[in-house]
C-alpha positions as CSV (number, residue, x, y, z in Angstrom):
1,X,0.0,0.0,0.0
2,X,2.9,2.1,0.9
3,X,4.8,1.4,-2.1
4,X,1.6,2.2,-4.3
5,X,0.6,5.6,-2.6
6,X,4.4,6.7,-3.4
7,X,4.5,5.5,-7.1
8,X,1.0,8.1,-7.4
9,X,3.1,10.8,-5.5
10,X,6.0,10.3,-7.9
11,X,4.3,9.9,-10.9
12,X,2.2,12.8,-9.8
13,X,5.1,14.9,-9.8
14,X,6.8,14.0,-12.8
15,X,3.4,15.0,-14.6
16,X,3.6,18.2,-12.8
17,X,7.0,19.0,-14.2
18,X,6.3,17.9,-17.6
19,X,3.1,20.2,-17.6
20,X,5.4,23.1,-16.0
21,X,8.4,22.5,-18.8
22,X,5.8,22.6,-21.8
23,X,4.5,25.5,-20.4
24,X,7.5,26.8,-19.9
25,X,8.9,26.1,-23.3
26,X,5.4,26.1,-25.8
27,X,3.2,28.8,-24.0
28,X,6.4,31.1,-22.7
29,X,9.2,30.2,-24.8
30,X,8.8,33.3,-26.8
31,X,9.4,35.5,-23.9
32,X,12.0,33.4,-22.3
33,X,14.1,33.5,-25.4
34,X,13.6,37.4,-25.6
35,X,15.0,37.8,-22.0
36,X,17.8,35.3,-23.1
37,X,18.4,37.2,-26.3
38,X,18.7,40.6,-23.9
39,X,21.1,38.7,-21.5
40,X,23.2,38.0,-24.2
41,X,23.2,40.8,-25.8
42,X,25.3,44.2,-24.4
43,X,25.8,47.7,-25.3
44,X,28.9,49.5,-24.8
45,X,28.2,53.2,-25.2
46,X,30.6,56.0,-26.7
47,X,30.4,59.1,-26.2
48,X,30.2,61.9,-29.8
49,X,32.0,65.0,-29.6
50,X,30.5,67.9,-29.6
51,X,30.3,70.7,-32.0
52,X,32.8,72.9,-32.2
53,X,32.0,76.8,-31.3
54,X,33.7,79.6,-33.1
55,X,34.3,83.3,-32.6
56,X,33.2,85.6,-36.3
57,X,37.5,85.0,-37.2
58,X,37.4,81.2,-36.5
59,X,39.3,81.2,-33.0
60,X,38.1,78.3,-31.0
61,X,35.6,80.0,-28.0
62,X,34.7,76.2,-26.6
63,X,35.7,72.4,-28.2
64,X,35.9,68.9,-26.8
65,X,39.5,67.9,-26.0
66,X,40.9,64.3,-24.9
67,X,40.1,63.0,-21.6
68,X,41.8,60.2,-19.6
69,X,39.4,58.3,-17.2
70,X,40.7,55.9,-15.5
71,X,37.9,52.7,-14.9
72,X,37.7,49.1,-13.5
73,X,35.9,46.8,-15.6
74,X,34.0,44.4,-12.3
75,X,34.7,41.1,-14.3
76,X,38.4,41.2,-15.2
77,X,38.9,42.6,-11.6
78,X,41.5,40.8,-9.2
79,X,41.7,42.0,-5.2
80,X,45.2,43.5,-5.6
81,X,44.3,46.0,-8.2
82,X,42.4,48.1,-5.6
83,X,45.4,48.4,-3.7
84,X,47.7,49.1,-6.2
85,X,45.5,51.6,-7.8
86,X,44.1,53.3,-4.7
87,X,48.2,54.2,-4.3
88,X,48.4,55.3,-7.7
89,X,45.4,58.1,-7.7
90,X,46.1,58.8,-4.2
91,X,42.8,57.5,-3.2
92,X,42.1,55.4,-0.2
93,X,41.1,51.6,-0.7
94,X,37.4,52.0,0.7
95,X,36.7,55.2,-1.6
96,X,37.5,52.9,-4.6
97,X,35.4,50.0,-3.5
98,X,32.5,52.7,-2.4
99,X,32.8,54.2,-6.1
100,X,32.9,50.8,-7.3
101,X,30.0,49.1,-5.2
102,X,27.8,52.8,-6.2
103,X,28.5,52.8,-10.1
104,X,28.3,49.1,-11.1
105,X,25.5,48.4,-13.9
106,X,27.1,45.7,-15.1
107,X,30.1,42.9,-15.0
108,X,31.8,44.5,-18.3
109,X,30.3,47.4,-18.3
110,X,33.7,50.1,-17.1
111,X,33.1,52.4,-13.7
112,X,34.7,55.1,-13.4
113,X,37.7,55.7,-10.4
114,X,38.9,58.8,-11.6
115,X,38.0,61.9,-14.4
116,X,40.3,63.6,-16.4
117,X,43.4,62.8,-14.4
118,X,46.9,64.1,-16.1
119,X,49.0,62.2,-18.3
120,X,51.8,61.0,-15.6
121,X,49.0,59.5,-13.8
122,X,48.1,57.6,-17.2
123,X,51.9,56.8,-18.5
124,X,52.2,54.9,-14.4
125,X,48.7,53.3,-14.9
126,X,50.5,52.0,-18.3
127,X,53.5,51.2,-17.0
128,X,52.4,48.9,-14.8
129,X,49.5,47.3,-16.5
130,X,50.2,44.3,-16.1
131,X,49.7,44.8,-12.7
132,X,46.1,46.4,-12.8
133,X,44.1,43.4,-14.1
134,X,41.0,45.1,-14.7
135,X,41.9,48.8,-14.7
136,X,41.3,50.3,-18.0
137,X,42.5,53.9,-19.5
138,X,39.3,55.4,-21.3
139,X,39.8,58.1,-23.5
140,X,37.0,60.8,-23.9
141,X,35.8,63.9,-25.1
142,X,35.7,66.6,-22.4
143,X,34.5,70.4,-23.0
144,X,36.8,73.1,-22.8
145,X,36.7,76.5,-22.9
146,X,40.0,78.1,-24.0
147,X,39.3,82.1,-23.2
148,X,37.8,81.1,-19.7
149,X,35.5,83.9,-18.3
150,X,35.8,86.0,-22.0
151,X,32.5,85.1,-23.0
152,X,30.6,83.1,-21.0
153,X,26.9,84.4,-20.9
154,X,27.3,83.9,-24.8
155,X,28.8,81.1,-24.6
156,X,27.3,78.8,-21.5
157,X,28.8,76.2,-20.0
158,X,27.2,72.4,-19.5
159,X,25.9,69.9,-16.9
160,X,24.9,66.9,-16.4
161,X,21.9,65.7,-17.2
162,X,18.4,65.7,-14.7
163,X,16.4,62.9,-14.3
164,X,12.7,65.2,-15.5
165,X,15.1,66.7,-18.3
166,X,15.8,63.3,-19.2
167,X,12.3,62.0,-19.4
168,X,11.6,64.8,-22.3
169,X,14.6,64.6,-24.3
170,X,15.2,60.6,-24.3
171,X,13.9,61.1,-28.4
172,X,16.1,63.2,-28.8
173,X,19.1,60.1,-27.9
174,X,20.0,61.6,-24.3
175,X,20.9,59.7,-22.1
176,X,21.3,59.2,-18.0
177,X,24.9,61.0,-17.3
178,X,24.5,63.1,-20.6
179,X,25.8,66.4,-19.9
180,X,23.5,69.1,-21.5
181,X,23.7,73.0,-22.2
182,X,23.0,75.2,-19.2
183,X,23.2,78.7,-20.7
184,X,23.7,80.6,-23.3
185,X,24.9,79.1,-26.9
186,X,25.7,75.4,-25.3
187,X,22.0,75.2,-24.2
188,X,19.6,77.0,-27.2
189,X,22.1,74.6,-29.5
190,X,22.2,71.8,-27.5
191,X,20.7,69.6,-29.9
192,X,22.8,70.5,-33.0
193,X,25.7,70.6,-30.5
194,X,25.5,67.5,-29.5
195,X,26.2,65.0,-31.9
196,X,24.8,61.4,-32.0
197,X,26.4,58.5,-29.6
198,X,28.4,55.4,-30.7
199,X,28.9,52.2,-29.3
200,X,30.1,48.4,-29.8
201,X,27.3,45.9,-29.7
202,X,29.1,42.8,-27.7
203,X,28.2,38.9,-27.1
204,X,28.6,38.5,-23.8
205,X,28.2,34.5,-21.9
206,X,25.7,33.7,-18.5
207,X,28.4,35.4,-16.5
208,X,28.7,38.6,-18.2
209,X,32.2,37.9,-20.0
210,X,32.5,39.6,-23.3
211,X,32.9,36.4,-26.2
212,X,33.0,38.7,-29.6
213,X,32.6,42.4,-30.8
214,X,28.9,41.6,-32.8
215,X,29.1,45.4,-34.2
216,X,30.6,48.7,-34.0
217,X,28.6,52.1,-34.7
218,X,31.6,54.9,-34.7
219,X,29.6,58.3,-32.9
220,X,29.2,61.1,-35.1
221,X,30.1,64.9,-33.8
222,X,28.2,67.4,-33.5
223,X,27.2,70.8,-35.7
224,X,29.7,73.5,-35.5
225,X,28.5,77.1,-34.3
226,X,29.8,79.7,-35.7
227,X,29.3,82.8,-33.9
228,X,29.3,86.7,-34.9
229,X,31.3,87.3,-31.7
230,X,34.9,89.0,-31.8
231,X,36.4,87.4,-29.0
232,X,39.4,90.0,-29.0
233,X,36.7,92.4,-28.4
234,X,35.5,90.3,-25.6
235,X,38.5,90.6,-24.3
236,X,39.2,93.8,-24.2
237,X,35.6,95.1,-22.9
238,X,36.0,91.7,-20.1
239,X,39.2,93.9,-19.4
240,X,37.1,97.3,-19.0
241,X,34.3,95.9,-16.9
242,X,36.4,93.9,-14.5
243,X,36.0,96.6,-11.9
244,X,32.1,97.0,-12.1
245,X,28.8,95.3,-12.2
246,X,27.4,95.8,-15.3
247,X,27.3,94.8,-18.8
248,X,29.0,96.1,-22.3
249,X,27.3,95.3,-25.7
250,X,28.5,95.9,-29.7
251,X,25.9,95.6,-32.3
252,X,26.4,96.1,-36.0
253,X,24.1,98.5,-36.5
254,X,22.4,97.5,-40.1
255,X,22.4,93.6,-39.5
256,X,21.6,93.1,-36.0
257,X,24.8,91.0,-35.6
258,X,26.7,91.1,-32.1
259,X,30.4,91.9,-31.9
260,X,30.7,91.4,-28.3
261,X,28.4,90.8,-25.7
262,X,29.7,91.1,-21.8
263,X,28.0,90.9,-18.4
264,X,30.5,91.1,-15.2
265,X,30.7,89.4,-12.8
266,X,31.7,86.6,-14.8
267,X,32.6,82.8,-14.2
268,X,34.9,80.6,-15.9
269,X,32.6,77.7,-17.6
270,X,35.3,74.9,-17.2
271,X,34.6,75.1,-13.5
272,X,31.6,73.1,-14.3
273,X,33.1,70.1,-15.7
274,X,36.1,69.5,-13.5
275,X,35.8,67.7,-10.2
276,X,38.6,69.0,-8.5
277,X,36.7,72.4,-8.6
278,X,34.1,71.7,-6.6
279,X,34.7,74.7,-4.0
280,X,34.9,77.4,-7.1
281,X,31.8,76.1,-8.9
282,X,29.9,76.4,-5.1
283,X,31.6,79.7,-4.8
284,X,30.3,80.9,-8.0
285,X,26.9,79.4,-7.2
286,X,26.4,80.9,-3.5
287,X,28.1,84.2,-5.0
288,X,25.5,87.9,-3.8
289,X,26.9,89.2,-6.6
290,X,25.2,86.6,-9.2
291,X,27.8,85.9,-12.0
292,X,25.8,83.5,-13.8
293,X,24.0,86.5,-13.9
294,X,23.9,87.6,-17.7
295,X,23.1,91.6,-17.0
296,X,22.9,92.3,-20.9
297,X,19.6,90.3,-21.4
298,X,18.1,89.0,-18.0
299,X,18.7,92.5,-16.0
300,X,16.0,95.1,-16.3
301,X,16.8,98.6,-15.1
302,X,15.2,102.3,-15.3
303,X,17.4,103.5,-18.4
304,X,17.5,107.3,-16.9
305,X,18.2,109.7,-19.5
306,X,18.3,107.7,-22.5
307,X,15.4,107.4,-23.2
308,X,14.6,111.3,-23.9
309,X,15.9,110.1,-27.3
310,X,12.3,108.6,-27.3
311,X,10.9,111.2,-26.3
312,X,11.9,113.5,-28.3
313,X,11.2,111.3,-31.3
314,X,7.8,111.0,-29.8
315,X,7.4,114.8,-30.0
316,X,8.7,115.4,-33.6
317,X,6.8,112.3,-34.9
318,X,3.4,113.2,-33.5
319,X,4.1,117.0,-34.7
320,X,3.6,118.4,-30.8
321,X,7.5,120.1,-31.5
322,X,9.9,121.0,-34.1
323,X,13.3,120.9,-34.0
324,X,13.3,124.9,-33.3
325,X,10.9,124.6,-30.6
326,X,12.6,125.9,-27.5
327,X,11.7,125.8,-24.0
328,X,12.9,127.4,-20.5
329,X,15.1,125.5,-17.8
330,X,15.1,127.2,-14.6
331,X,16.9,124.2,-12.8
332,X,13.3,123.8,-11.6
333,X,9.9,122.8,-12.8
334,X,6.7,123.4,-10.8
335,X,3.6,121.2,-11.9
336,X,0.4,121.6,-9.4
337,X,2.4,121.1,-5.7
338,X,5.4,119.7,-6.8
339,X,8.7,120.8,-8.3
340,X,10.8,118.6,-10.7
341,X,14.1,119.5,-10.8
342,X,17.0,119.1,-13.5
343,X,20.2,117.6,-13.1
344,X,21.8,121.5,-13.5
345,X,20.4,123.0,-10.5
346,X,21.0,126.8,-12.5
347,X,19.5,125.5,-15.4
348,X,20.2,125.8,-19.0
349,X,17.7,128.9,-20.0
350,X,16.1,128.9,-23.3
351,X,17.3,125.7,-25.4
352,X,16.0,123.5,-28.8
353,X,15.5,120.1,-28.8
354,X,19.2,119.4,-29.9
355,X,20.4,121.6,-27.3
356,X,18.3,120.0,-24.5
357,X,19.9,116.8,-26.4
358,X,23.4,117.9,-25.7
359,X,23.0,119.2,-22.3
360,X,20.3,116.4,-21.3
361,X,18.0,119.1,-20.1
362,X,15.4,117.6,-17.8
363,X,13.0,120.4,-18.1
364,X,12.6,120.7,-21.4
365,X,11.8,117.2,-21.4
366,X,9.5,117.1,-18.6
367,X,7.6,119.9,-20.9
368,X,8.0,117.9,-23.9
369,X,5.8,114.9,-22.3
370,X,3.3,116.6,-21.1
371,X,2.4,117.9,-24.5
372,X,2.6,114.5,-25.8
373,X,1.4,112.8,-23.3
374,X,2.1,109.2,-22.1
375,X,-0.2,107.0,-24.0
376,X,1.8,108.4,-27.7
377,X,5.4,108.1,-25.4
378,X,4.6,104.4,-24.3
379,X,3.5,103.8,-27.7
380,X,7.2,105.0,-28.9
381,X,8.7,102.8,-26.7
382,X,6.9,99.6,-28.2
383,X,7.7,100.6,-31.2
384,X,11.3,100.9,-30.5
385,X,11.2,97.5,-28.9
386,X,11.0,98.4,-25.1
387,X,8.6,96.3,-23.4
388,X,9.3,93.2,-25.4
389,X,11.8,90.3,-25.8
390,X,14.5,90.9,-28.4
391,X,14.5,87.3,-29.6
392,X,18.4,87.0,-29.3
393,X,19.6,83.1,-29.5
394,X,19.5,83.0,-25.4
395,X,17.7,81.9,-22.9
396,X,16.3,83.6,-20.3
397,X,15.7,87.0,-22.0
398,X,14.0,89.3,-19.6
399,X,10.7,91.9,-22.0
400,X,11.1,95.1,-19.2
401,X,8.4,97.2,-18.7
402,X,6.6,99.8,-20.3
403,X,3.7,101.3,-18.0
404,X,0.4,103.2,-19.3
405,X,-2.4,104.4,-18.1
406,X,-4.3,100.7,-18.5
407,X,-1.5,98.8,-16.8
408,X,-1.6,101.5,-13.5
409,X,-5.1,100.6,-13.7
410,X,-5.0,97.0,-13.9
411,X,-1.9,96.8,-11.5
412,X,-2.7,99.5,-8.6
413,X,-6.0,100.3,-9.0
414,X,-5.2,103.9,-9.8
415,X,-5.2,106.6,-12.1
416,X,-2.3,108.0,-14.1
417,X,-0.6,111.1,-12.9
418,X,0.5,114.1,-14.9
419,X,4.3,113.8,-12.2
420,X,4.7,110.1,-13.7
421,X,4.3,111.3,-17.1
422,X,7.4,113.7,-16.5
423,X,9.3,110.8,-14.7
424,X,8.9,108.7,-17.5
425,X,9.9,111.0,-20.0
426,X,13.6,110.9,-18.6
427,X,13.6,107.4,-18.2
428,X,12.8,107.0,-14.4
429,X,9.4,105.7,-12.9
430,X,8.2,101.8,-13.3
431,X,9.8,102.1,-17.3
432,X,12.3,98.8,-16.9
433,X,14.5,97.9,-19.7
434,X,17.5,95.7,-20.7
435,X,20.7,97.0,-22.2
436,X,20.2,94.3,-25.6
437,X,17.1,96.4,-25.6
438,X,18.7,99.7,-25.6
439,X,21.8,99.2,-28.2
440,X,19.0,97.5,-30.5
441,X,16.4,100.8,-30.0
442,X,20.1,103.1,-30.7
443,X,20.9,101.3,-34.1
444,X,17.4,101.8,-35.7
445,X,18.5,105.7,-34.9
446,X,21.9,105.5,-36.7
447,X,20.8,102.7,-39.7
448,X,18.0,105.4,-40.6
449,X,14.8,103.8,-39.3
450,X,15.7,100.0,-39.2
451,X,15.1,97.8,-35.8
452,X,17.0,95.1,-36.3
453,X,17.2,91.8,-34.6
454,X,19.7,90.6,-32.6
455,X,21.4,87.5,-33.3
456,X,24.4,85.4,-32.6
457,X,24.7,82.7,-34.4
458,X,26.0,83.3,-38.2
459,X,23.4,81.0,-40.2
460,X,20.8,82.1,-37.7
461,X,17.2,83.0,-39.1
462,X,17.0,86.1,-37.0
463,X,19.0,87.2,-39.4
464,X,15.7,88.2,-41.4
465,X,14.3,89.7,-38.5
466,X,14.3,93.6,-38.9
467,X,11.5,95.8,-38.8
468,X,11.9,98.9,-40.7
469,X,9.9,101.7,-38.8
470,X,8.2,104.2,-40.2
471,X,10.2,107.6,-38.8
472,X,11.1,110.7,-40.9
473,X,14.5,111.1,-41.9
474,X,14.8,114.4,-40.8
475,X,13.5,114.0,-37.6
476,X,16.3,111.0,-37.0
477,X,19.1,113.3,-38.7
478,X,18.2,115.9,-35.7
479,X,18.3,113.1,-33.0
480,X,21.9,112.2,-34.5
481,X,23.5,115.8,-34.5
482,X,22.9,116.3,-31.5
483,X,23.7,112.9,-29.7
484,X,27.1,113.8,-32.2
485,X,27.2,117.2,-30.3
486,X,26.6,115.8,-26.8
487,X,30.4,114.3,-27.6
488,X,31.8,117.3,-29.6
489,X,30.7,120.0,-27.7
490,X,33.0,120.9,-24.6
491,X,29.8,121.5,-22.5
492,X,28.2,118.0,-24.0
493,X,27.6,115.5,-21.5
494,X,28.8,112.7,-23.4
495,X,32.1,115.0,-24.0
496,X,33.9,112.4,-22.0
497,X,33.7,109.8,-24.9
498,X,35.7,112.5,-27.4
499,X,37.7,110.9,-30.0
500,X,39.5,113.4,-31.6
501,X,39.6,111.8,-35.3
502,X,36.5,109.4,-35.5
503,X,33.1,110.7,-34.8
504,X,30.8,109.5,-32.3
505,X,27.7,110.4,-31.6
506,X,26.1,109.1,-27.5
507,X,23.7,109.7,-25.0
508,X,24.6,109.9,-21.3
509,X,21.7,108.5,-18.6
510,X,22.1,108.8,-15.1
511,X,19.1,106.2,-13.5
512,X,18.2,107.0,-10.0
513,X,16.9,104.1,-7.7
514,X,15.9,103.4,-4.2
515,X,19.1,102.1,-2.6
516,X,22.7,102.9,-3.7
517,X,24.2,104.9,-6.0
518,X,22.7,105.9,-9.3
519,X,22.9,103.4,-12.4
520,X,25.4,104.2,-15.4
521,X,24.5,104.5,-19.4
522,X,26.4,105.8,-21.8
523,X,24.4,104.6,-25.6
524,X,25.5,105.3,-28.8
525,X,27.1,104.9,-32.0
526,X,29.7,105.2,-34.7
527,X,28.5,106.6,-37.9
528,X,31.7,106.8,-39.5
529,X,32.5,103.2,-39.0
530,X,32.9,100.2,-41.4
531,X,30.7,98.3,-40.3
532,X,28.5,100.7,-38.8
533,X,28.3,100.0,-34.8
534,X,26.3,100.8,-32.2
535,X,27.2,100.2,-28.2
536,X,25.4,100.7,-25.1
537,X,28.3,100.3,-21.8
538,X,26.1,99.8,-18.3
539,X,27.3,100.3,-15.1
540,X,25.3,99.3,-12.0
541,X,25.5,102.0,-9.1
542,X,27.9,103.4,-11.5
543,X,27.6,107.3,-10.4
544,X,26.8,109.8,-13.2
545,X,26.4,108.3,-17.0
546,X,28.6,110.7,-18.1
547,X,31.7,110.1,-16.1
548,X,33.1,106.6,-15.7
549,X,30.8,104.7,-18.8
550,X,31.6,107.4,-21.2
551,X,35.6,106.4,-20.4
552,X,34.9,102.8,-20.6
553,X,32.8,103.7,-23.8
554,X,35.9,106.0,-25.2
555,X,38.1,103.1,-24.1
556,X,36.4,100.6,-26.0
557,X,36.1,102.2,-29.0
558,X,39.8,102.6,-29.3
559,X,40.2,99.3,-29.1
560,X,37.6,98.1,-31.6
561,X,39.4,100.2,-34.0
562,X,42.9,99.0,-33.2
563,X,41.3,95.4,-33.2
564,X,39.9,96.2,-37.1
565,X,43.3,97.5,-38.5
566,X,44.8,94.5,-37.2
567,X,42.0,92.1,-38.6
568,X,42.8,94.3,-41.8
569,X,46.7,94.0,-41.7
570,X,46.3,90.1,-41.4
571,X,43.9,89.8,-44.4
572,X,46.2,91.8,-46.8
């Protein structure tokens, strides 16, 4: 009976397997062979290069350049490499193992020890080889950023990828540890930048050993950039701001293109990409003073005296003045309880609009918008591009602020006073702009009427982005004589900027705030040059507009012209 109850059991469970290997091998076998297949199968990434970013001359502004990482590949491993390599990098044995033990995806997959380590650390590594079973030199491509600090807002600088970040760009072929654009050039041409990823496809056995290379898919680098930007001109307005807060821009005044674009503080972008700088990068990150900061596009200030270029230009287009229409400066204006002053507490007497230009003559401005009025002065300013995004290949652009009579409604709940129209018509009050948006509104004054688009890149669309406006020519020529007398004329306020043998014709603004010292403008252009170029410099808390900007201005365009006849000595 015994015997007979456990020949049932047995036989029972021999059924039961045969049922559960059919089932196994008929109804799954199709997915068990797909998980073998993927078991068998490994991918060994590599790494593109990306594109190369130029300056307008074809210097280098940021490239990939070799890399030596030194890895451990888990399944070739033997216990005395850990030692001996620990000794090498100068590392103890448990921070190998740690990084080791954290990084391991797989048995032939290589983890990284140590980045970007020097070549006497690799030429020892090689050296002893033999000694290292499983410790592998892997060359890479690693950013670098020859010029440093000289152009980083324009340029950017890169890291690594975020988790969210990747879950939106994995069509794009990112992947975890990718590093990706942060600002400026690297991050609005990240994509074309980037290149597409190699890799070996590898046979691998049940314990992970590699058998045969199956294929090989060489990465391809990325799209080249090249840039308007002079970098010697970087240089030398880097050089120029390095005292101050602020930001320094050159503009081609007929094509929109940007010779040099600088905001200060500044930060060097290879900070980002080395290990060993860790305490800089957190410096730079904890930093009051913001240097990732870029104060030429994502800063909006009151633009102080300016803007009476707008004004006036509001006055002759809307026929309220002519250029002979003259007006009194007491030093003081009185309008119901109040008295708005001008800068010249004796005041200027009896002036014209280029006169009030030259001297920046408060009053006669102040009288000027009141004629107007502020709906036809904000609708200036729009047309002029305040109040909007330029469009420039950068992120973060900041629009600024133009206010009116709805938006004080909307905002405070109040009605518009007569006093804010006067504040507004020097460029003070809740008006906010950026200094892209100033140089921009400053070339469609010297090209004749054009506002043209800023842009970066050389094969950028912007390119085609101008807006001709539709200003008199006359009423522009009397804006430009006297901006060109405000540097000429001894009593000018832009006299500062004097050249004695090239033309240049600027606008001082001195923009008053709450806390600190006044902010610095000094806006203008060269109508003489070849190319035509217009500049804005900006100082935060910089004092008067036409004291330490105007020198920095005069300063820079010394060197832009010294920069040119070199440029021209090379070609010929």
């Amino acid at each position: 009976m015994r015997i007979k109850t456990l020949s049932v059991i047995i036989t029972s469970c021999f059924f039961l397997l045969i049922v559960g290997l059919g089932y196994v091998q008929i109804v799954r076998g199709g997915f068990y062979r797909g998980l073998s297949e993927k078991n068998r199968i490994r991918l060994l990434p590599q790494s593109a290069k990306r594109g190369t970013i130029y300056d307008c001359n074809g210097k280098v502004l940021a490239e990939d350049r070799i890399s030596f990482n030194i890895c451990i590949i888990p399944q070739e491993l033997k216990p005395r490499s850990v030692s001996r390599l620990a000794k090498i990098l100068n590392l103890s044995e448990q921070k190998v193992n740690k990084i080791l033990k954290k990084d391991t995806v797989a048995p032939f997959a290589p983890v990284v020890i140590a980045s970007d380590v020097n070549y006497k650390t690799v030429a020892v590594i090689e050296e002893r080889s033999a000694g290292l079973p499983g410790v592998v030199v892997d060359i890479r491509p690693l950013r670098y950023y020859p010029y440093g600090k000289v152009g980083a807002h324009v340029i950017g600088y890169l890291g690594k990828i975020g988790s969210e970040e990747l879950e939106d760009k994995k069509r794009y072929g990112y992947q975890m540890r990718d590093l990706v654009g942060r600002d400026g050039v690297e991050m609005s041409f990240d994509t074309l930048l980037k290149g597409i990823d190699g890799g070996q496809q590898l046979e691998v056995d049940y314990r992970g050993r590699v058998q045969r290379v199956l294929s090989n898919k060489q990465p391809i680098k990325g799209n080249d950039q090249y840039l308007t930007i002079n970098v010697d001109l970087e240089r030398l307005a880097c050089n120029l701001l390095r005292r101050h807060r602020g930001a320094i821009i050159v503009m081609n005044s007929n094509s929109g293109a940007i010779l040099t674009m600088v905001s200060n503080p500044a930060y060097d972008p290879n900070i980002f990409l080395r290990p060993a700088e860790n305490k800089q990068r957190m410096q730079v990150l904890k930093d009051k003073s913001y240097p990732l900061l870029n104060r030429a596009i994502t800063s909006q200030y009151p633009p102080g005296s300016i803007f009476k270029i707008v004004t006036a230009l509001t006055g002759l287009e809307t026929g309220k003045i002519t250029p002979a229409t003259r007006q009194y400066c007491g030093g003081k204006y009185k309008l119901g309880r109040r008295f708005f002053r001008c800068w010249n507490e004796d005041g200027h007497g009896w002036l014209n609009l280029q006169e009030a230009i030259v001297y920046s003559c408060n009053i006669y401005f102040y009288k000027i918008a009141l004629l107007v009025g502020v709906d036809n002065i904000a609708k200036f300013a729009k047309y002029f591009g305040f109040g909007q995004a330029t469009g420039i290949e950068l992120p973060g652009e900041r629009k600024g602020m133009v206010p009116t009579r709805r938006w004080k409604r909307i905002t405070y709940n109040q009605g518009w006073y007569e006093g804010e129209t006067c504040n507004l018509s020097i460029g003070q009050g809740y008006l906010l702009v950026t200094p892209m948006q100033a140089v921009r509104m400053i070339s469609a004054v010297d090209n004749g009427g054009v506002l043209p688009r800023p842009y970066l890149v050389k094969d950028s669309s912007l390119r085609k982005g101008s807006r001709r406006l539709n200003l008199s020519k006359t009423n522009l020529d009397v804006i430009k004589q006297g901006m060109l007398r405000g540097v000429n004329d001894e009593g000018g306020t832009s006299h500062r900027a004097y050249i004695a043998d090239f033309p240049i014709a600027a606008k001082t603004g001195t923009a008053q705030v709450e806390k600190g010292r006044s902010h610095s403008w000094f806006l203008g252009f060269c109508p003489d040059a070849q190319p035509n170029i217009s500049f804005v410099v900006f100082l935060e808390h910089g004092g008067y507009g036409s004291q330490q900007a105007a020198e920095i201005a005069r300063e820079l365009i010394k060197g832009w012209r010294r920069i040119q006849e070199e440029q021209d000595n090379n070609e010929t």
